[in-house]
N, C-alpha and C positions, 0 to 999 in steps of 0.2 A: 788479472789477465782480461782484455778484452774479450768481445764476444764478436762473433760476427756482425748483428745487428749495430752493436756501439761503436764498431770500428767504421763500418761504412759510415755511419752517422758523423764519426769522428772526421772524414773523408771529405764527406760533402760541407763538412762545417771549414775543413782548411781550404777547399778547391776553389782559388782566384777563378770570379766568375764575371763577366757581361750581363745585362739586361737590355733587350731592347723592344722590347714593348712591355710598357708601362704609363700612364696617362696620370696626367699632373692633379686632375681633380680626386680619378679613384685611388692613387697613392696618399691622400690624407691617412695619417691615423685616425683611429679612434680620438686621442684626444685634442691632435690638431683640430678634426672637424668641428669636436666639443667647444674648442678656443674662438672657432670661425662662428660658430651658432651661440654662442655668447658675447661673441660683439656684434653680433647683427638681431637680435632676436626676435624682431620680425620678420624672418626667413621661415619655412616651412619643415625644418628640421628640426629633430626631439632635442632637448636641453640636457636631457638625462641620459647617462650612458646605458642602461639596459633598455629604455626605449631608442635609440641609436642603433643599438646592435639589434632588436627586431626588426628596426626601418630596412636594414642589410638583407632581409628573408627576401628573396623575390621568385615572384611566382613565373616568371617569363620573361623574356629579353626587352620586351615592350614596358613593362613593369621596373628594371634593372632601367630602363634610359630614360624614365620621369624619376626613378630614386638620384637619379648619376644627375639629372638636370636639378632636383632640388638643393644638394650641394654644391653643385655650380654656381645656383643662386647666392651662394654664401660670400662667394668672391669679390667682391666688388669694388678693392683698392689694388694698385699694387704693390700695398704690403700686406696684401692677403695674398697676391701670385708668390711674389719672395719666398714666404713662410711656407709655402706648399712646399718649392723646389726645395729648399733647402732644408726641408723635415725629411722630403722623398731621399733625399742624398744619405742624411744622416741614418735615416732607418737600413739604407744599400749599403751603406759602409759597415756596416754593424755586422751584417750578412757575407763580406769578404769582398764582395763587389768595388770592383774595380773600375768599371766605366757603365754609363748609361747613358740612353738613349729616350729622354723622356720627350714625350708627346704632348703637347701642349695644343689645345683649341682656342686660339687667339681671339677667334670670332665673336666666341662668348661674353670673353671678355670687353672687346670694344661695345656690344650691345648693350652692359651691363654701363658703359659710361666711361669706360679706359681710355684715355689716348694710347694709342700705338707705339710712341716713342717712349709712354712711362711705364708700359708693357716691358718693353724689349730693356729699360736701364734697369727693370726688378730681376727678369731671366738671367740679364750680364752679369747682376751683383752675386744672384744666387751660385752661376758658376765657379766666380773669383773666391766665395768664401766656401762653399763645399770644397774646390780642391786645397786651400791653403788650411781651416778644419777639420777635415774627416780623408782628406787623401785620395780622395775621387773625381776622377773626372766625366761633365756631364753635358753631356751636347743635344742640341731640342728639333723635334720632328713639328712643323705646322701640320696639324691634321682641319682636313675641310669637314664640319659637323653636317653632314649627307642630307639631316631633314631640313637645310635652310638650302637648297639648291643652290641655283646659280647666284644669287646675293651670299650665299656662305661660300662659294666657293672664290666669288671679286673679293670679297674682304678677305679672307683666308691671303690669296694671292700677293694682294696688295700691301698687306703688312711684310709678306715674305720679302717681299722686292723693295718695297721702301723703307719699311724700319726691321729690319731680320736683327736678331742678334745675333753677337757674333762665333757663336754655337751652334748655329739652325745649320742643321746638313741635310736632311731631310722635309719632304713634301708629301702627307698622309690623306685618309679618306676613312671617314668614320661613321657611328649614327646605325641606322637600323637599313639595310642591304638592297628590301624590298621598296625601298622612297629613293632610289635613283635612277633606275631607266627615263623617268621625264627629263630627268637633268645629265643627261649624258654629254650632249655635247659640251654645254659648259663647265663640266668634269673635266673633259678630255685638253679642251683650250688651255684649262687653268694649271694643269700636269704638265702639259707642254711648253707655256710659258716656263713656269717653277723649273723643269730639266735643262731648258736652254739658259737659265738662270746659273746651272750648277748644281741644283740639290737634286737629289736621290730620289727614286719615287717609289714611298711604302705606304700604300692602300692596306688597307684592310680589306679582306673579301673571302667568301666561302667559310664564311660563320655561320649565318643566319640561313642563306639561299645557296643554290644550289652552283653546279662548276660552271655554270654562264657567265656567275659574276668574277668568277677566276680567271676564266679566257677573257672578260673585259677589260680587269684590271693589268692584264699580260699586252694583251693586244691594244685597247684602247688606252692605257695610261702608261704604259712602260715599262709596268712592275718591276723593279729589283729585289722587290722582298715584297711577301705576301704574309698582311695579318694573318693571323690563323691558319685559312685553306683548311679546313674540314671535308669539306663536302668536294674533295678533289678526288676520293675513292670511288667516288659514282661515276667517274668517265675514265673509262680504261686510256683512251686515248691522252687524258690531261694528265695521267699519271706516267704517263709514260715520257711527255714534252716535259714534266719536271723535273725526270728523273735524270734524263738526258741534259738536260741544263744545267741542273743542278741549283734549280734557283730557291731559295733556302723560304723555309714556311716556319713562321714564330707561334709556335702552339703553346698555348695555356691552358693545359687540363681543368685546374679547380672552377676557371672561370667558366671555359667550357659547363662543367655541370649545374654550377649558379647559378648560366643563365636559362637555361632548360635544353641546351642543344646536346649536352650526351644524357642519357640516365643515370651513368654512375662511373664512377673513377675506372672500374673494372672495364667498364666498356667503352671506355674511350682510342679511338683510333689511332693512338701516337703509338702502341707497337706496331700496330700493320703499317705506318707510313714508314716507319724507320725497315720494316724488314721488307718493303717496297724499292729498298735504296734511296728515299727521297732525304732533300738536305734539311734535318728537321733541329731547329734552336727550341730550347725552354726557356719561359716567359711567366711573368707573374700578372699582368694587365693592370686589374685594377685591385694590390694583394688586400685591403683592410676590408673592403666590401664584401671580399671571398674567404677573410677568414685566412687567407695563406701569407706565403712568402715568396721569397725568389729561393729560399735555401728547400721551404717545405714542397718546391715544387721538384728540386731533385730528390728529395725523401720519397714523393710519391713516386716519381721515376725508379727508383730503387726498388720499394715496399711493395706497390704495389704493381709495376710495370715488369719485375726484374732483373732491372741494368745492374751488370756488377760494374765497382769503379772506372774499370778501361772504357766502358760505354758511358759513364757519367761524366769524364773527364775529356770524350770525346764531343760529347755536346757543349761545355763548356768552350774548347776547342771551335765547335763552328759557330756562338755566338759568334767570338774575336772576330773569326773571318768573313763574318759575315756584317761584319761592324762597319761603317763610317770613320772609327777608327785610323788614325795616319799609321805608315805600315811601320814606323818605332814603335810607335805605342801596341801596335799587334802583338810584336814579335817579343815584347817585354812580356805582354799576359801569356802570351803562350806558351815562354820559358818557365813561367811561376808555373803554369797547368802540367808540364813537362816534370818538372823536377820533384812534383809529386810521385810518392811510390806507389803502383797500382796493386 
């Protein structure tokens, strides 16, 4: 006979789930990155996996985005972007994961020596064979890398517009929080281009800093989905335009504490947002660097937050709807999340 523990585990392990924040470099495994730091090894990453998984200790956000940049460095064909996506897919599928939304920083890559167009034929492949292999489907957010300002955010754009693959729904904003006020306006242009394009506009904001950069990303980019929004409980007033919108905040606990901005799982703010009423989805960011999953992050949700299944299957539920997602493909996940027993 089950127990309570094993059954919810059991629960969360069947529960057809969505991811949508997740970044193509921090989704390597362990042993993909191993793979990447063996065919390049003059790159700045350990060869060894217990030196590997030390490299992953980070003492701070700022620390977490030169570890996240030495990795990066690893990429530098694309059939090293390929190998990413389509590890990322396999590892989601594993997990129950149904559709994703992975985040790609194109920019990196063209600096690194990529043509743009052999960028976008390694994303297309990796889509065609994730969903005809592992039964998932995966569609890519361009995220602008925040500390290359307005030259990150022209190339960022430019690829979107001239070689997009044909997956890209989404138009992102990434990098450390506190390095954009210089670069606001041409933040703002390149959003506005990208939306009159068609794609979605999912900034990241209110991780690092405070709910300025939430109303920025609301007001000055369009926001349709807000990375994270942490730091959205310091203004009673922005919790309350959330709440009333209902415009959906992608929160990642583990990373969260990885990067220094909760002190511990216990105290992390995703039950006061949910009991806020605000639209809150679970995310895994970047899982192998944090040690998690997209499944070990409904575990925490459970273990340590509370949720009994009907609140776990409800979050599941607002990934879908919160998704890019065409509304068959919704209404499919949502039947699978449905016809589970709570």
């Amino acid at each position: 006979m089950l127990t309570e523990d094993t059954a919810i585990e059991a629960f969360i392990d069947a529960l057809p789930k969505a991811e949508l924040h997740v970044h193509l470099v921090g989704s390597a495994s362990v042993p993909t990155v191993l793979e990447l730091a063996h065919r390049h090894p003059d790159g700045p990453v350990p060869l060894d996996e217990r030196e590997l998984r030390a490299f992953y200790e980070f003492r701070d956000f700022p620390h977490f985005a030169e570890v996240y940049e030495s990795v990066s460095s690893l990429v530098r064909t694309p059939e090293d972007v390929g190998t990413l996506a389509l590890g990322t897919a396999r590892d989601l599928a594993a997990q129950n994961v149904r559709y994703v939304e992975l985040t790609v920083t194109p920019y990196t890559h063209q600096r690194a020596g990529m043509p743009m167009p052999a960028i976008t034929e390694a994303l297309d492949a990796a889509v065609r064979e994730a969903r005809d292999r592992y039964g998932i489907r995966v569609a890519y957010i361009f995220d602008i890398p925040g500390e290359f300002g307005a030259e990150g955010a022209r190339g960022t754009l430019e690829h979107a517009l001239a070689h997009p693959p044909q997956a890209l729904v989404g138009f992102g904003l990434g990098g450390i929080e506190q390095c954009r006020p210089p670069h606001r306006d041409a933040f703002r242009e390149a959003f506005a281009a990208a939306r009159a394009a068609g794609l979605r506009s999912l900034p990241h904001a209110g991780e690092m800093s405070g709910p300025e950069t939430i109303w920025e990303a609301v007001d000055g980019l369009g926001a349709e989905r807000i990375g994270h929004g942490l730091s959205c409980l310091d203004d009673p007033r922005l919790v309350a335009h959330l709440r009333e919108t209902q415009l959906p905040l992608e929160v990642c606990p583990t990373s969260n504490v990885c990067t220094g901005q909760v002190p511990a799982l216990a105290d992390h703010p995703m039950p006061r947002m949910l009991a806020e009423g605000l639209f809150v989805t679970l995310n895994s960011d970047d899982p192998p660097m944090f040690d998690t999953t997209l499944t070990g992050e409904y575990r925490v949700a459970a273990n340590v937050f509370g949720l009994d299944r009907a609140a776990l299957a409800g979050l599941a539920r607002n990934a879908v709807a919160a998704s890019c997602l065409d509304e068959p493909g919704r209404r499919e996940i949502i039947a699978e999340i449905d016809a589970l027993p709570v």
